[in-house]
C-alpha positions in Angstrom: 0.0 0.0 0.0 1.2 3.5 -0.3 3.1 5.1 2.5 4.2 1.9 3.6 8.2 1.4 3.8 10.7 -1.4 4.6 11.6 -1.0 8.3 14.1 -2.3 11.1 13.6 -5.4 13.3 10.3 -5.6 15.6 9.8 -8.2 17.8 8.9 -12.0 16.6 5.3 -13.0 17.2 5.1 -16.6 17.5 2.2 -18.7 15.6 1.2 -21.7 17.1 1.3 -25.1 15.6 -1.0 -26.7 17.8 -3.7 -27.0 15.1 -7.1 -28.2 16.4 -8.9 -31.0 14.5 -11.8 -29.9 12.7 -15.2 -31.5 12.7 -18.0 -31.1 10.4 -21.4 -30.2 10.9 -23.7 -27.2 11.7 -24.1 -25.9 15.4 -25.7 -22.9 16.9 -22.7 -21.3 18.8 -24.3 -20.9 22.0 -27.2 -19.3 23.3 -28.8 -17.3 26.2 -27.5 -14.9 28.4 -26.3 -11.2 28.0 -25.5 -11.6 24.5 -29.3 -12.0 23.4 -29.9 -8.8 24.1 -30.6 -6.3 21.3 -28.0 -4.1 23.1 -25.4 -6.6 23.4 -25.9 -7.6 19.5 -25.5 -4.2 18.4 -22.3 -3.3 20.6 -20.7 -6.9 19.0 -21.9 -5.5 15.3 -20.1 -2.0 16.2 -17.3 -3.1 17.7 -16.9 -5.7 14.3 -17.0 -2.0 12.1 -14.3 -0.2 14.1 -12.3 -3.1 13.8 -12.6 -3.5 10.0 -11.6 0.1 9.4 -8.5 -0.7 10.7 -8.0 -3.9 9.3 -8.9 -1.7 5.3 -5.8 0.6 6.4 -3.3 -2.8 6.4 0.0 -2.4 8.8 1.7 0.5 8.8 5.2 -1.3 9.2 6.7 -4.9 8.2 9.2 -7.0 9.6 12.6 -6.7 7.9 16.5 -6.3 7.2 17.9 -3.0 8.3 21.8 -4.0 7.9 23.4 -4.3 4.1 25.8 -7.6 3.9 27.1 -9.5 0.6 24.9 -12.4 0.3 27.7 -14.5 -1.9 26.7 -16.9 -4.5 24.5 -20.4 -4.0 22.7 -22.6 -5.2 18.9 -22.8 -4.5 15.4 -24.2 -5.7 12.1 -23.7 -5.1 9.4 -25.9 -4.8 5.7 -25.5 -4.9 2.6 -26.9 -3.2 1.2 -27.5 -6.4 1.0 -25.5 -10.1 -2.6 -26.2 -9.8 -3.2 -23.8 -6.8 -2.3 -20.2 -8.8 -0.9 -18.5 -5.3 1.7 -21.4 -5.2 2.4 -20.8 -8.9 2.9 -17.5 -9.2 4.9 -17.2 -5.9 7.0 -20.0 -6.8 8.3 -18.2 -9.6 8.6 -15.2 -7.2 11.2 -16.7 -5.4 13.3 -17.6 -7.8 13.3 -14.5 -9.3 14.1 -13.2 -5.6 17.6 -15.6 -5.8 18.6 -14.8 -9.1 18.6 -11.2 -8.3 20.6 -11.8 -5.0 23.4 -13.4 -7.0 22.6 -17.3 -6.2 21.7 -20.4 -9.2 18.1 -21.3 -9.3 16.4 -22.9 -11.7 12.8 -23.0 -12.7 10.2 -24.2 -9.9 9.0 -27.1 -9.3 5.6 -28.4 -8.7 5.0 -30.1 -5.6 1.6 -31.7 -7.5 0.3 -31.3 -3.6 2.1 -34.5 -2.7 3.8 -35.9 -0.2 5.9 -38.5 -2.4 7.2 -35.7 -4.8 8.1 -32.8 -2.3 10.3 -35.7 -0.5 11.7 -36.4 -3.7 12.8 -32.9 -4.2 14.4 -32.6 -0.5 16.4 -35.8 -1.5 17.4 -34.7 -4.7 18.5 -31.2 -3.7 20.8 -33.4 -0.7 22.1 -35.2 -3.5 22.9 -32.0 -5.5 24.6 -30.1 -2.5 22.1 -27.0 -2.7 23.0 -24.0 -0.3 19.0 -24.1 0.8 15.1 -24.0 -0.7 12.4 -22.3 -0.3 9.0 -24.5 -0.2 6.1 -22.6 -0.8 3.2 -23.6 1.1 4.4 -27.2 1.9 3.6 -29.0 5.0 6.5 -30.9 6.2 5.7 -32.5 8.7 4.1 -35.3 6.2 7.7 -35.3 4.9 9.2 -35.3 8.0 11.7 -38.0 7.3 13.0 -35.8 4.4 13.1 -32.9 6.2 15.4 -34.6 8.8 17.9 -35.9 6.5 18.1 -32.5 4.5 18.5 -30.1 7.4 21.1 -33.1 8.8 22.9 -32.5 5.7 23.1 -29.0 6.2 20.6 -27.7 3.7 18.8 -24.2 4.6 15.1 -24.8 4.8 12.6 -21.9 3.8 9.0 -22.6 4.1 7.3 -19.4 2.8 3.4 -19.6 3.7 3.8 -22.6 6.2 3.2 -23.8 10.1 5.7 -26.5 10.5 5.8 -26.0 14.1 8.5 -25.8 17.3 9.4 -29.2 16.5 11.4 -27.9 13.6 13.8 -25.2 14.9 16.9 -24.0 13.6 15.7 -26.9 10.7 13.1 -24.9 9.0 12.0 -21.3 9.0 8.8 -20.5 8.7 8.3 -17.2 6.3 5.0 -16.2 7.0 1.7 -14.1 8.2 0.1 -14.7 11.3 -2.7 -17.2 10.2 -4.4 -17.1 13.3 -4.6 -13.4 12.6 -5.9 -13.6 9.6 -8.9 -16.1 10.6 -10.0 -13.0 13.4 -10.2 -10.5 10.4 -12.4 -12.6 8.6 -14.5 -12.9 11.9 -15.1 -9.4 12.3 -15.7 -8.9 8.8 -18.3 -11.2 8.8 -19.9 -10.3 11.9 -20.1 -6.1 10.6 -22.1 -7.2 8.0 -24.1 -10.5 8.8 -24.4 -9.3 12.2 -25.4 -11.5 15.4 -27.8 -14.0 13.5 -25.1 -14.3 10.8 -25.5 -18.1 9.4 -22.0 -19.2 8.2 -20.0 -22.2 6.3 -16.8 -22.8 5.7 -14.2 -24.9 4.2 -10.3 -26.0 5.5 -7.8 -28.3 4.5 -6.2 -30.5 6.8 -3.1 -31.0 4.7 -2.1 -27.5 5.2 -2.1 -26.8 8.6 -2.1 -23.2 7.9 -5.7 -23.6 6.2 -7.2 -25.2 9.7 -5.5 -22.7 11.8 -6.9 -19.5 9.9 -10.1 -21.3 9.7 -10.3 -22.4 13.4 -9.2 -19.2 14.9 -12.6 -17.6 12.6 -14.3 -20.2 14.6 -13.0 -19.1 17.8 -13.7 -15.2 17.0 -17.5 -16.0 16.0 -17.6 -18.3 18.8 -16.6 -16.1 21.4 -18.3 -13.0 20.4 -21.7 -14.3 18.5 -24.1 -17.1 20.6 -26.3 -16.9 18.3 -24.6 -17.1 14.6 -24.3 -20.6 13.3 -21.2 -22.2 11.4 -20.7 -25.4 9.3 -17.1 -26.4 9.1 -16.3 -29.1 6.4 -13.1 -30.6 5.0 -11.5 -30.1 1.8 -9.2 -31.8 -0.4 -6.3 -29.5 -2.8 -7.1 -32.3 -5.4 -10.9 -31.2 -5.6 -9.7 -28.0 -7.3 -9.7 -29.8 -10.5 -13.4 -31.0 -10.3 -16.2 -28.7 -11.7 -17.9 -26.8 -8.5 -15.5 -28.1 -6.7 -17.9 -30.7 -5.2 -18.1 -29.9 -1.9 -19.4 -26.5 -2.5 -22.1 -27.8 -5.3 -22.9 -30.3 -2.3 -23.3 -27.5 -0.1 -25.2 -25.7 -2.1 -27.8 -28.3 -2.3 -27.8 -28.7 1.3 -28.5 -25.1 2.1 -31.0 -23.4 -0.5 -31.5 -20.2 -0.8 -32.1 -18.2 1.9 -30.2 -20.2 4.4 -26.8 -19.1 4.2 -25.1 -15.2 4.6 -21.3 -16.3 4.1 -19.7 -19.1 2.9 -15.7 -19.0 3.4 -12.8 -20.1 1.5 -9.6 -21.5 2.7 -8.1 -19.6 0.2 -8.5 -17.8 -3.1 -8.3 -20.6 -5.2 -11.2 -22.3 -3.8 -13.1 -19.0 -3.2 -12.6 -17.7 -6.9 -14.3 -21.0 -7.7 -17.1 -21.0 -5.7 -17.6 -17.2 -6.7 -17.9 -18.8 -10.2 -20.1 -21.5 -9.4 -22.9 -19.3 -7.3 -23.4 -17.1 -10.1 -23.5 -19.9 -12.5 -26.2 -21.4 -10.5 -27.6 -17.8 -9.7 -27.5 -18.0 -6.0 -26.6 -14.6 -5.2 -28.2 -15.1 -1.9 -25.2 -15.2 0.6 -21.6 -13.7 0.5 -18.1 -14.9 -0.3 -15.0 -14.2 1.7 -11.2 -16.4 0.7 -7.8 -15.2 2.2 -4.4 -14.8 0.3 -5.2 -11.9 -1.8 -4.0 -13.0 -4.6 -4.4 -12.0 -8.4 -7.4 -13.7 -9.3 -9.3 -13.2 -6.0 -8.5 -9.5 -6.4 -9.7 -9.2 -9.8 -12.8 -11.0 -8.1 -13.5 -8.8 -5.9 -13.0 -6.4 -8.4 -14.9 -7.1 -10.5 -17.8 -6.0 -8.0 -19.4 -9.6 -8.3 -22.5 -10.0 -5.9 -20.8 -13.1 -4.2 -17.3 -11.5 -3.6 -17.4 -9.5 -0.3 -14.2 -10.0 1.0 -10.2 -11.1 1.1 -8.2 -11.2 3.9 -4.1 -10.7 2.0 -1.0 -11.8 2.8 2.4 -10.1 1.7 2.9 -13.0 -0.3 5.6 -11.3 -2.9 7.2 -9.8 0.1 8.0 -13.1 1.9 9.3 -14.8 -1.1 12.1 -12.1 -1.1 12.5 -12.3 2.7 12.9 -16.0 2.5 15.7 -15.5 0.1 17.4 -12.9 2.2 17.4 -14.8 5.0 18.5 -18.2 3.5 21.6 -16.2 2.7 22.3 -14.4 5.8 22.0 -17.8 7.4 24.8 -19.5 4.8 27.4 -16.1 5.2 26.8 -16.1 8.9 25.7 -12.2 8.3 23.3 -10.6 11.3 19.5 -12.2 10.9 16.3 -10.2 11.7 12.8 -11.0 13.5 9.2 -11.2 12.7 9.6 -12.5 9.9 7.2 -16.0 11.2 4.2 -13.3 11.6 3.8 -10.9 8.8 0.7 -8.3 9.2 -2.3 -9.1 7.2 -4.4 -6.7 5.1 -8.3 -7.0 4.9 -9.3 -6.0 1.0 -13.1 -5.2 1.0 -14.9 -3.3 -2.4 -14.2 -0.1 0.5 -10.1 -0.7 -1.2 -9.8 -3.1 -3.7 -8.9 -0.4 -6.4 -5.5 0.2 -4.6 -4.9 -3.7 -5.4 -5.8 -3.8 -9.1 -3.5 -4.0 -11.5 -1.0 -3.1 -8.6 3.1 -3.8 -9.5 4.7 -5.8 -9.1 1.8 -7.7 -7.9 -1.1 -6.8 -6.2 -0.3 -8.3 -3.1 0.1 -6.0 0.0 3.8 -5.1 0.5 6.3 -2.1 1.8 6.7 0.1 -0.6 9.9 0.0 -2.6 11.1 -3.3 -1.0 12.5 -5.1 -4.2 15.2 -2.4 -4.2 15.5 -2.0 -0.8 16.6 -5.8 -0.5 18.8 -4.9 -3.9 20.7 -1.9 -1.7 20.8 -4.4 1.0 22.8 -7.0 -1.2 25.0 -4.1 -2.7 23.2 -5.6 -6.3 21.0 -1.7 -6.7 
């Protein structure tokens, strides 16, 4: 956004890895007491209103480098969740970009195919190849943890851009990322300024990317605790069902809530919301509102778009953490002074109130400091 700029170290906020198991199902969130009351619900729905107005302005600082050292050469690669998700795509390349313009060898990414078996494949083979590190975008490795152990035993620098690998992982892999349990209470409030404290809700996670459950449980939490009377469906989702016309669990949704049963329906993440977007108005059910995270290219141009369905998407500084990740990955190889906060990067909420700042917006519309591709270039001594 403008006015934003690159600044010095702030302190680390740490996101928790202890991921809640999900379970399906639709429940009233409560009911009785204080929070029946008209009062009460119109307090909740104002407080939800102030909050959002802050959460349009986005942060006014980021996490990152203030001290200029000579990242060397290397050799890295970069592997995504999947081609098929268009966040992973596009931010694969991203980072690779990011490294060549630091100095260090990487080639082309390459696509995870949201499996297991390949992304430990690609661990192994960069071993074998004597890589300086990799970044994985939006890969959960701990269901390749036996990978992961050999690599960081071998010495490679892990990157995980996007990711909650967890404690367990320490000094092996470093988490580049936004605060996801953030992200899910922006959506929250969000939801509850408009719907209010009757607001009926569904959503969808995906419990191979822990980061998914964890923005998607912590919206729980938020309606939970401040809405007794809003009701929420939370049901599972597989990447692979990306692929599939509706995807099907939203088509099955749909024909298990008709019309007039439903005021938001939210997205893991763009890739799934952009569809679902597509598939209401296909279907013409116009009749509830769509919220995704990431903020990427398509969902902006979504939202843009000023489609009926599309009400909101909570962003990440995606770009910005591809280029931290490769920063780091060198300052760990040269020894050269590291920085904090980089595990819990601010969030921005995009709403029709902003989206135009976001369209068409270089080098990508994702929320970022301003100038911070040659701020990382003066930092290298490559401007």
């Amino acid at each position: 956004m403008t006015g934003k700029r690159l600044v010095g170290v702030v302190a680390a906020l740490v996101v928790s890895a202890a991921v809640l198991s999900a379970c399906g199902g639709s429940t009233a969130l409560g009911s009785g007491g204080p929070g029946d009351s008209a009062a009460a619900a119109g307090d909740v729905q104002a407080t939800a209103k102030t909050k959002v107005a802050e959460y349009e302005k986005g942060p006014s600082t980021y996490p990152g480098p203030t001290e200029a050292f000579d990242p060397g050469t290397g050799k890295a690669e970069v592997l995504a969740c999947g081609f098929g998700a268009p966040v992973c795509a596009s931010q694969s390349q991203v980072a690779v970009t990011a490294l060549k313009t630091m100095g260090w060898d990487a080639p082309p990414p390459v696509d995870g195919q949201f499996s297991p078996q390949v992304e430990a494949a690609f661990l192994d083979r960069a071993v074998a190849n004597k890589l300086d590190g990799v970044v994985l975008v939006a890969v959960n490795v701990n269901t390749i943890k036996a990978s992961v152990e050999r690599a960081a035993a071998a010495g490679l620098t892990i990157m995980c851009t996007q990711c909650v690998s967890g404690p367990q992982w320490q000094g092996k892999v470093y988490d580049v990322t936004v605060d996801f349990a953030e992200q899910g209470e922006i959506a929250a409030w969000q939801v509850l300024a408009n719907a209010g404290p009757k607001a009926r809700i569904a959503a969808f996670d995906d419990p191979q990317f822990a980061s998914a459950v964890l923005r998607q449980q912590s919206f729980k939490k938020t309606i939970e605790s401040n809405c007794p009377d809003c009701e929420f469906t939370l049901t599972h989702f597989a990447a692979a069902d990306l692929s599939k016309p509706g995807p099907p669990s939203f088509t099955a949704l749909l024909a298990s809530h008709p019309k007039g049963t439903l005021d938001y329906v939210i997205g893991h993440y763009d890739g799934l919301g952009v569809q679902m977007s597509n598939t209401a108005k296909n279907a013409g059910r116009l009749d509830f509102k769509i919220g995704s995270y990431d903020g990427s290219p398509d969902g902006i141009a979504s939202l843009a778009g000023d489609n009926p369905p599309n009400d909101f998407d909570v962003a990440d500084p995606f770009t910005y953490e591809e280029w931290a990740a490769a920063d780091l990955m060198a300052r760990i190889k040269v020894g050269a002074p590291s920085w904090t906060g980089y595990d819990a990067m601010p969030s921005t909420l995009i709403t029709q109130n902003n989206v135009k700042e976001y369209v068409n917006k270089k080098p990508d519309v994702f929320p970022a400091p301003e100038g911070y591709e040659e701020n990382f270039k003066k930092l290298w001594g490559s401007a």
